[in-house]
C-alpha positions in Angstrom: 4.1 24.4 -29.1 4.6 20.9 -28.2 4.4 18.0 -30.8 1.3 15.6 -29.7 4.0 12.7 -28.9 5.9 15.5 -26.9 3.0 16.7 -25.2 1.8 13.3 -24.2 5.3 12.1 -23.0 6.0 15.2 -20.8 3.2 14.4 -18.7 4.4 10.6 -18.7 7.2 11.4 -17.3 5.7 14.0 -14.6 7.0 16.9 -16.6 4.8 20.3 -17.4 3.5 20.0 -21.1 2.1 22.9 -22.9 -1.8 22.2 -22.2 -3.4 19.5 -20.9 -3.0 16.2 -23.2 -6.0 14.7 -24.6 -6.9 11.0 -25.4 -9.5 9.4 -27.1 -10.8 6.6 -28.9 -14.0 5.5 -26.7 -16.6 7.3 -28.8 -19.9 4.7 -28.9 -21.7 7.2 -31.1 -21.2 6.6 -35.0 -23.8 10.3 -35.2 -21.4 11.9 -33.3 -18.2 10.5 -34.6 -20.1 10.9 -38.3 -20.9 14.9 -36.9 -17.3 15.7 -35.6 -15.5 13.9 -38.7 -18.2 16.1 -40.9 -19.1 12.9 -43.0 -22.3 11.3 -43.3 -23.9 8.3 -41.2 -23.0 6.1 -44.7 -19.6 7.4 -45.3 -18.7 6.5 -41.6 -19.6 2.9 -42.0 -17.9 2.6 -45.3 -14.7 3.8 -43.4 -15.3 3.8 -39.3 -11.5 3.5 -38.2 -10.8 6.8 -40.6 -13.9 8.8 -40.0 -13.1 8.0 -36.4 -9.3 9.3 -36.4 -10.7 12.4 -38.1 -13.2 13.3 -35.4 -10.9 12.3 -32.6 -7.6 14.8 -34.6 -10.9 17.2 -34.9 -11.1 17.3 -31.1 -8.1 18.2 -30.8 -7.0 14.4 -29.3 -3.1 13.6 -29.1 -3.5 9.9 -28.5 -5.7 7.3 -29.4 -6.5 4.4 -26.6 -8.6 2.5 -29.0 -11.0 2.8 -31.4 -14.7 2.0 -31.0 -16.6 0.6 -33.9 -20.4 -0.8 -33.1 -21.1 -4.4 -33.5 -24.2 -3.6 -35.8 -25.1 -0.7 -38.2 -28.3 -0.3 -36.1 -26.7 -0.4 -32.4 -23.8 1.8 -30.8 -22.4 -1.4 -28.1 -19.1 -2.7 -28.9 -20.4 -5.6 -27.1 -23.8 -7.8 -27.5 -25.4 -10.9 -25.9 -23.0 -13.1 -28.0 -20.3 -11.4 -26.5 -20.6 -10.1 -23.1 -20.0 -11.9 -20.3 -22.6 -14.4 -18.9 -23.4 -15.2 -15.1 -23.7 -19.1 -15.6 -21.8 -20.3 -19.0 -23.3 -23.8 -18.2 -20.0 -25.2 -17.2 -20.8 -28.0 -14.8 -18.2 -27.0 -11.9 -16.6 -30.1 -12.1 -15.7 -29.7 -15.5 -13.8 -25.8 -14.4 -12.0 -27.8 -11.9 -10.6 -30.7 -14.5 -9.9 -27.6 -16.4 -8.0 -25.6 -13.8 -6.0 -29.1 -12.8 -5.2 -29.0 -16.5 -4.0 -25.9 -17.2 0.2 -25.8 -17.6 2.6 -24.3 -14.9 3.0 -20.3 -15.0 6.9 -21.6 -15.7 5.8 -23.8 -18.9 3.2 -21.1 -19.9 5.9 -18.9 -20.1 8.7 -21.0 -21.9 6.1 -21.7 -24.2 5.2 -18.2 -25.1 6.4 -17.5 -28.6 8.1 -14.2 -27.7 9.2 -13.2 -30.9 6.4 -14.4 -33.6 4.2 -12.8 -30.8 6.1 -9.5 -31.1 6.3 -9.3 -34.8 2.7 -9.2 -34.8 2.3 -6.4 -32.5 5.2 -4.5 -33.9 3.2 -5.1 -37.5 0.0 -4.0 -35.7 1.7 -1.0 -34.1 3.1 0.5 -37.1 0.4 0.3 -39.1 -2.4 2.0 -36.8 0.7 4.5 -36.0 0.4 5.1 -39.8 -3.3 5.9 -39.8 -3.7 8.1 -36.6 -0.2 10.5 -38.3 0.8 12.8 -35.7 -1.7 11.6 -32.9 0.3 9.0 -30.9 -1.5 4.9 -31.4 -1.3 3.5 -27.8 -4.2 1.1 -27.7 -4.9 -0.8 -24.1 -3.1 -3.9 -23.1 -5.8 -5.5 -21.1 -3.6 -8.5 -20.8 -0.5 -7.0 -19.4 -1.5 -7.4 -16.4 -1.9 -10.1 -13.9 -5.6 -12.1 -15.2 -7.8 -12.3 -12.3 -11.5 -12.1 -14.1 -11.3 -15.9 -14.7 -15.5 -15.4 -15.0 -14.8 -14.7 -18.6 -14.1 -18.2 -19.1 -16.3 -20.4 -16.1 -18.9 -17.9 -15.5 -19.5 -15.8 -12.6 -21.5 -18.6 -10.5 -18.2 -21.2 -10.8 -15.7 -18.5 -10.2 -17.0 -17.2 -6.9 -17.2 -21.2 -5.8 -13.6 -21.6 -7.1 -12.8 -18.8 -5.1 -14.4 -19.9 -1.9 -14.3 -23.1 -1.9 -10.7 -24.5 -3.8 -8.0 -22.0 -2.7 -5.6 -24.2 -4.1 -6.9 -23.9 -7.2 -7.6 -19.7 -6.8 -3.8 -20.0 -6.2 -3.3 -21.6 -9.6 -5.5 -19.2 -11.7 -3.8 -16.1 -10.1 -0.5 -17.9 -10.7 -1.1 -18.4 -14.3 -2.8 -15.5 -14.4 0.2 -13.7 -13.4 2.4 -15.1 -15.7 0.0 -14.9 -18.8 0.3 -10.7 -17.9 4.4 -11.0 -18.2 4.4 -12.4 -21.5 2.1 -9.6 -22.8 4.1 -7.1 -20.2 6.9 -8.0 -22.1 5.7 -7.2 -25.5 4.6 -3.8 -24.6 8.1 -3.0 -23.1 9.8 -4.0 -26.1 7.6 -1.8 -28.0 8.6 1.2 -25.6 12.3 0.4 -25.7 11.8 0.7 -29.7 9.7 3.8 -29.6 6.5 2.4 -30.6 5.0 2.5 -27.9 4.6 5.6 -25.5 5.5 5.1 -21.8 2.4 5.0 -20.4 -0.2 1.9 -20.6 -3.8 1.2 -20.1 -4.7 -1.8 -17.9 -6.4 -3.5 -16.0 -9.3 -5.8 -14.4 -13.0 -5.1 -13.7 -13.2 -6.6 -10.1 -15.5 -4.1 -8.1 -18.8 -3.6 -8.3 -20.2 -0.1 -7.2 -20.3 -1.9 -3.5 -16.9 -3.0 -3.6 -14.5 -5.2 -4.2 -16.4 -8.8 -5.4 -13.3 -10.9 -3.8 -12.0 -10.6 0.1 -9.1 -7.8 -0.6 -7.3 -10.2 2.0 -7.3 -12.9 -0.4 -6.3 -10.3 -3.5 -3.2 -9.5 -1.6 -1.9 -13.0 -0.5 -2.6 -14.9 -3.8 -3.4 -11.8 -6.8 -1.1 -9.1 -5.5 2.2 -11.0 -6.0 1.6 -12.5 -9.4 0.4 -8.9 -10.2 3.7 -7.3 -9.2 5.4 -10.1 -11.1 3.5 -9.3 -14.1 3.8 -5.7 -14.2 7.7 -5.6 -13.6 8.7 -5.5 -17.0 6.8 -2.6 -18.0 8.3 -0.8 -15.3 11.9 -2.1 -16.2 11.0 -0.1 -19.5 9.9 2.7 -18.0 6.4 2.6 -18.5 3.6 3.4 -16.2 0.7 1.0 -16.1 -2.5 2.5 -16.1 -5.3 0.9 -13.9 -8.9 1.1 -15.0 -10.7 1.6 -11.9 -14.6 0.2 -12.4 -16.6 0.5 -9.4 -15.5 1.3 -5.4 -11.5 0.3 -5.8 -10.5 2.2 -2.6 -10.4 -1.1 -0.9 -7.5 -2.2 -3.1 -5.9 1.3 -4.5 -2.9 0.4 -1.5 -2.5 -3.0 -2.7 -2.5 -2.1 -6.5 0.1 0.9 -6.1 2.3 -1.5 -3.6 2.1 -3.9 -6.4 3.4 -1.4 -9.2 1.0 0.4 -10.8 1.5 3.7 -11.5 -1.5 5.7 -12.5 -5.2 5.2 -12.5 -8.1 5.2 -15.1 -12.2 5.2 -14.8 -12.7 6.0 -11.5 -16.6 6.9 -10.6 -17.1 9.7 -8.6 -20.2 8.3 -7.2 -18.9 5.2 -5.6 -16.7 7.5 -3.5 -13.7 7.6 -6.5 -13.4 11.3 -6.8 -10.5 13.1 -7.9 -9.7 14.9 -5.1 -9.7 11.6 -3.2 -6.9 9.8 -5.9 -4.9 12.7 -6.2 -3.9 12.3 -2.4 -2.0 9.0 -4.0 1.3 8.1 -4.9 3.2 5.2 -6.3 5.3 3.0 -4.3 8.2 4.7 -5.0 6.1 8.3 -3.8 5.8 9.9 -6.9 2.2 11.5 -8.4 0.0 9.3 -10.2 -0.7 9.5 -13.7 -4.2 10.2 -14.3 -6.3 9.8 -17.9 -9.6 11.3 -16.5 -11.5 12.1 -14.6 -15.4 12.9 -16.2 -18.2 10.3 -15.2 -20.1 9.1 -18.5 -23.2 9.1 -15.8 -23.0 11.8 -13.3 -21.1 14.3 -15.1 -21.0 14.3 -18.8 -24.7 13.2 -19.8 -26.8 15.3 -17.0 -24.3 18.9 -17.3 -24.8 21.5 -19.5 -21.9 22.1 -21.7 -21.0 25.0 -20.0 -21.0 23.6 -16.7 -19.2 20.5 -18.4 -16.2 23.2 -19.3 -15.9 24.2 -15.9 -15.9 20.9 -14.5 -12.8 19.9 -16.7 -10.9 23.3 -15.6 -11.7 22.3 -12.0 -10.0 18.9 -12.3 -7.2 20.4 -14.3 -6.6 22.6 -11.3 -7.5 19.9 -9.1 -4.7 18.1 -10.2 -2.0 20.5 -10.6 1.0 19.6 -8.7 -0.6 16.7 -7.2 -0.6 14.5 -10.1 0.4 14.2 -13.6 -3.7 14.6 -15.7 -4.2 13.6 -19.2 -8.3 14.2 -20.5 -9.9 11.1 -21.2 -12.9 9.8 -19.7 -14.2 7.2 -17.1 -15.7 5.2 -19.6 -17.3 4.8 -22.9 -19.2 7.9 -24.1 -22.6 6.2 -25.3 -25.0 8.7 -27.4 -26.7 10.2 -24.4 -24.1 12.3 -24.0 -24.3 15.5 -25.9 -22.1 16.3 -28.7 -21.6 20.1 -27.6 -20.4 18.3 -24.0 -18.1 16.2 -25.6 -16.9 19.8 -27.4 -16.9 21.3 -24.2 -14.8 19.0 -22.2 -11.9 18.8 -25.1 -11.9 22.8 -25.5 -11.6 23.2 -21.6 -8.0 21.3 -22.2 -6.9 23.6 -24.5 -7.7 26.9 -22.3 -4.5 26.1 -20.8 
């Protein structure tokens, strides 16, 4: 029998573990985290984070991606309309473009980066979740180690697509200094693996595709993004770990231009947008190898609608789906809200360990 950390790293480094790893940590359900960690609805919320790593070890999970804790005692979102992302921010779009002009260089945005305060912080941070989750292995997503292209976060949907269109120098910039902005938090993460803290193996990523597509020309994502993108995520792969793409949305337009720009395995992908696995498993990294895959169950075609049997088989067909075409770890394509079953939840973690 494999340790957790063993079982997960074996796959991360395209060897054969034991059984089929697990991750978790996206659980939008405080009944069913409350049901699985065998505490009540009140004892949850006096202690979330623990009740959560006991349902997640009670599932039989080896890692831990994150985990999710509702805004409100009365909701199950991790995000609300104070936090989610608006269309129009009521940024006049002259004011995003004195903002782009202002913004430093990539160079001085990256002399400036406090390397090793930064660090010490996510060393700290590291070590004492690591402490919480015991034997299951704390490898929470680094959305930022990548290249930053959703610059809508920060003008609004409405001024980004006009920034895009209409000022390529300044789409140029924000990739640029988006780029550079995923190095210095590339880098952090790779110190983390070089110091065993960190597994080798990393979610990321950027929500750019709607179920139609891609929502910018992937011409223009491979002249200006793709670059910066590669720059970004060279020093994880200096350290030997994979980045992880979370794949919202119909990303078969750009899958070429993301594994040509380093990444390594993919995340999220929606079977009903054309993202099925036997589709990503015909993929390989730049340098030919299998992907890594944490997947591959829809939270809206598969795991809400299925009955739990039918939920177990679908997990041992992608386990054989997968075999010897590319290296699977059981996670899910997104968050699992609370209209998906417990007994599916149990049935998709027991199909792993069937190996």
């Amino acid at each position: 029998m494999m340790t957790r950390r063993e079982r997960l790293e074996a796959v991360f480094s395209g060897h054969k573990p034991d059984r089929t790893p697990i991750l978790g940590g996206w659980i939008a359900a405080p009944a069913h985290i409350a049901a699985l960690a065998e505490v009540t609805l009140d004892q949850y919320w006096e202690e979330p984070i623990d009740a959560s790593i006991k349902a997640y070890r009670s599932l039989g999970s080896d890692g831990l991606i994150d985990i999710f804790v509702p805004r409100h005692r009365d909701d199950f979102r991790c995000v609300d309309a104070d936090s989610y992302q608006k269309a129009d921010l009521d940024i006049p779009l002259s004011e995003c473009l004195t903002m782009i002009d202002a913004m430093p260089s990539p160079e001085a945005i990256e002399q400036a980066f406090a390397f090793e305060s930064e660090y010490e912080t996510f060393q700290a941070s590291l070590i004492t979740m690591q402490k919480r989750c015991g034997d299951m292995v704390w490898m929470p997503a680094r959305w930022g180690a990548g290249a930053k292209i959703t610059w809508y976060s920060q003008f609004g949907y409405e001024n980004f697509f006009l920034v895009m269109g209409l000022y390529p120098e300044r789409a140029q910039k924000l990739m640029e200094v988006g780029g550079a902005q995923g190095r210095c938090q590339s880098r952090l993460v790779a110190r983390a693996v070089e110091e065993g803290l960190y597994p080798h193996a990393v979610l990321l990523g950027e929500d750019i595709c709607s179920q139609q597509g891609p929502m910018i020309s992937p011409k223009f994502m491979e002249q200006y993004y793709a670059p910066n993108l590669a720059y970004a995520l060279q020093p994880l792969l200096d350290a030997g770990c994979k980045p992880v793409w979370h794949c919202d949305g119909d990303v078969r337009p750009l899958l070429d231009l993301l594994l040509a720009s380093g990444v390594e395995g993919l995340q999220g992908f929606q079977p009903e947008c054309g993202m099925t696995l036997d589709f990503v498993v015909t993929k390989r990294t730049r340098d030919g190898r299998p992907l890594l895959i944490f997947g591959p169950l829809a939270v809206t075609t598969e795991l809400p609608v299925l009955s739990a049997d039918e939920v177990y088989q679908r997990t041992r067909q992608a386990i054989t789906t997968a075999a010897g075409k590319a290296d699977l770890v059981l996670f899910t394509a997104n968050t699992i809200n609370p209209d998906i079953p417990l007994e599916n939840i149990r049935a998709m973690h027991a199909a792993a360990g069937a190996n």
